[in-house]
C-alpha positions in Angstrom: 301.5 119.1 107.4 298.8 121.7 108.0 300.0 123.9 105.8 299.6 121.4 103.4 296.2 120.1 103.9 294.9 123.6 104.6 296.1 124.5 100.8 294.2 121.3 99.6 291.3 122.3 101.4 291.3 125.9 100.3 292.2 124.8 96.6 288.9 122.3 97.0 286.9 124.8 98.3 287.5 126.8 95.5 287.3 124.6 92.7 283.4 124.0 94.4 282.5 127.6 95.0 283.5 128.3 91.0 281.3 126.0 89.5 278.1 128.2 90.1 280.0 131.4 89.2 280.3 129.7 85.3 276.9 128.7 85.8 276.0 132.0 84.1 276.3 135.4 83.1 278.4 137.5 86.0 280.8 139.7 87.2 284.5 139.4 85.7 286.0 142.1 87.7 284.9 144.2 90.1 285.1 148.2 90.3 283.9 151.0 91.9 282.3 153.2 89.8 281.3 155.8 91.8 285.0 156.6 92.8 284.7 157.3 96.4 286.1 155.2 98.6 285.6 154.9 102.5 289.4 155.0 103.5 290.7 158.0 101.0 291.6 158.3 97.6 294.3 156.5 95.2 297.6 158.4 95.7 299.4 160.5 93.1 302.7 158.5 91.9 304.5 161.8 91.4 304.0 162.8 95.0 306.7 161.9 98.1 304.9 158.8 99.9 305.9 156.9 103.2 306.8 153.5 102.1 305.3 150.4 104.3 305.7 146.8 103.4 303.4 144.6 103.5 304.1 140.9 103.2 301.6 138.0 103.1 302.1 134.8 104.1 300.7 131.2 105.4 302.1 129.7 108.5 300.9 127.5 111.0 297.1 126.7 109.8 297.0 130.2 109.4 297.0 133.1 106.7 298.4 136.9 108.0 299.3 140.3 106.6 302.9 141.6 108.0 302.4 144.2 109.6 298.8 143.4 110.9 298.5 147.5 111.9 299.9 150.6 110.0 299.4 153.9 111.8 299.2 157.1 109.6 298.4 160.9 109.8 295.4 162.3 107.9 296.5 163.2 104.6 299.8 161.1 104.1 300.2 159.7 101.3 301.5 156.1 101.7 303.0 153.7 99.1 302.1 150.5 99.7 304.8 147.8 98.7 303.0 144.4 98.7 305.1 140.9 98.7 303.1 137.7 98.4 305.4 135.2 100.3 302.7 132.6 100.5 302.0 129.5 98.4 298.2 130.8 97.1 297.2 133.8 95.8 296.4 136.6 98.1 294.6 140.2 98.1 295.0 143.3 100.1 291.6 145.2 100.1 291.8 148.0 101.4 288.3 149.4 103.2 285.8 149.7 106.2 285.3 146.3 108.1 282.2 146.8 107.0 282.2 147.0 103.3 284.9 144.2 103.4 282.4 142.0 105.2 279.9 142.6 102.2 282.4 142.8 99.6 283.7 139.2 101.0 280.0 137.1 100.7 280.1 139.1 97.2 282.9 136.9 96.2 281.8 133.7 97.6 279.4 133.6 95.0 282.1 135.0 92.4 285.4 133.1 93.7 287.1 134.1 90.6 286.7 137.8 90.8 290.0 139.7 90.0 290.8 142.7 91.9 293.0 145.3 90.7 291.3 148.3 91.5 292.7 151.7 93.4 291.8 150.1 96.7 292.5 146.6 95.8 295.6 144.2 94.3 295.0 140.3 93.8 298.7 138.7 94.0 299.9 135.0 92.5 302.2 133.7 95.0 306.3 135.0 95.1 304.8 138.2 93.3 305.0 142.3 94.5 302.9 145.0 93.5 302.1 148.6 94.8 299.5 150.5 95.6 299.8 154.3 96.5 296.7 155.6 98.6 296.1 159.1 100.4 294.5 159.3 103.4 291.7 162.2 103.7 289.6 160.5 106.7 290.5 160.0 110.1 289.5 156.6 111.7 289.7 153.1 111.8 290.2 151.0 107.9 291.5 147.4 107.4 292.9 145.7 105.0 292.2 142.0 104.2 292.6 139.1 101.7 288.5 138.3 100.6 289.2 135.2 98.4 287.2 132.6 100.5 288.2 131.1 103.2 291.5 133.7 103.9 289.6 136.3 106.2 288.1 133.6 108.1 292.0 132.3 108.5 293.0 135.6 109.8 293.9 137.6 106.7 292.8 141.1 107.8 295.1 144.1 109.2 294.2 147.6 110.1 294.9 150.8 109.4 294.6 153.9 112.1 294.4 157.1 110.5 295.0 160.0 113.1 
């Protein structure tokens, strides 16, 4: 039953938070242009990559990334397989804390922003994709889902680069 109502809520929520973002002239998609990235750079599809799976879900009043933690070595490359088990559509961001926190009030404004950008995959629900990143920093990333409401419901996971 909570499942339930927490989907109504969140699909509520959204339908409100998009009315402004057709209000007017704004951002359809969003992407780096500057091509740096705080946790690395996109991979190279021709190179040998770890594989980890990430699956996303809803259970229990509650969104979550499976695994919530991936530890690496600097400069592995690591192909990310990602399963959206869930009923809504979920995103795997991948970034500082930081820039995740900004990036996520970005798209409360702009609910409807797509993401398919090196660092980030928006997925419809029972749907995969891949993303293949190397790691060239050592430190401390996350990844989490920033359509409203999904961080806030425990979507984030972290990534320990050594």
């Amino acid at each position: 039953m909570q499942l339930k109502q927490l989907a109504l809520i969140s699909i509520a929520a959204t339908a409100l938070l998009a009315a402004p973002a057709y209000a007017g002239e704004g951002p359809a998609g969003h992407h780096h242009h500057d091509d740096s990235f705080s946790a690395g750079e996109p991979g190279n599809a021709k190179k040998p990559a770890r594989v980890v799976q990430v699956t996303m879900s809803e259970t229990d009043g509650k969104m979550l990334f499976t695994p919530a933690k991936v530890e690496v070595k600097k400069g592995e490359q690591v192909k990310f397989i990602l399963r959206n088990n869930g009923e809504l559509d979920h995103e795997f961001i991948l970034a500082t804390t930081a820039e995740n926190l900004k990036h996520a009030e970005a798209m409360k404004k702009n609910p409807d922003m797509e993401h398919d950008d090196p660092n980030g995959k928006r997925l419809a629900p029972k749907k995969t994709n891949e993303m293949i990143w190397k790691f060239t920093k050592k430190g401390e990333f996350e990844y989490s889902c920033l359509i409203p409401g999904h961080r806030e419901a425990g979507m984030t996971g972290t990534v320990v680069v050594k």
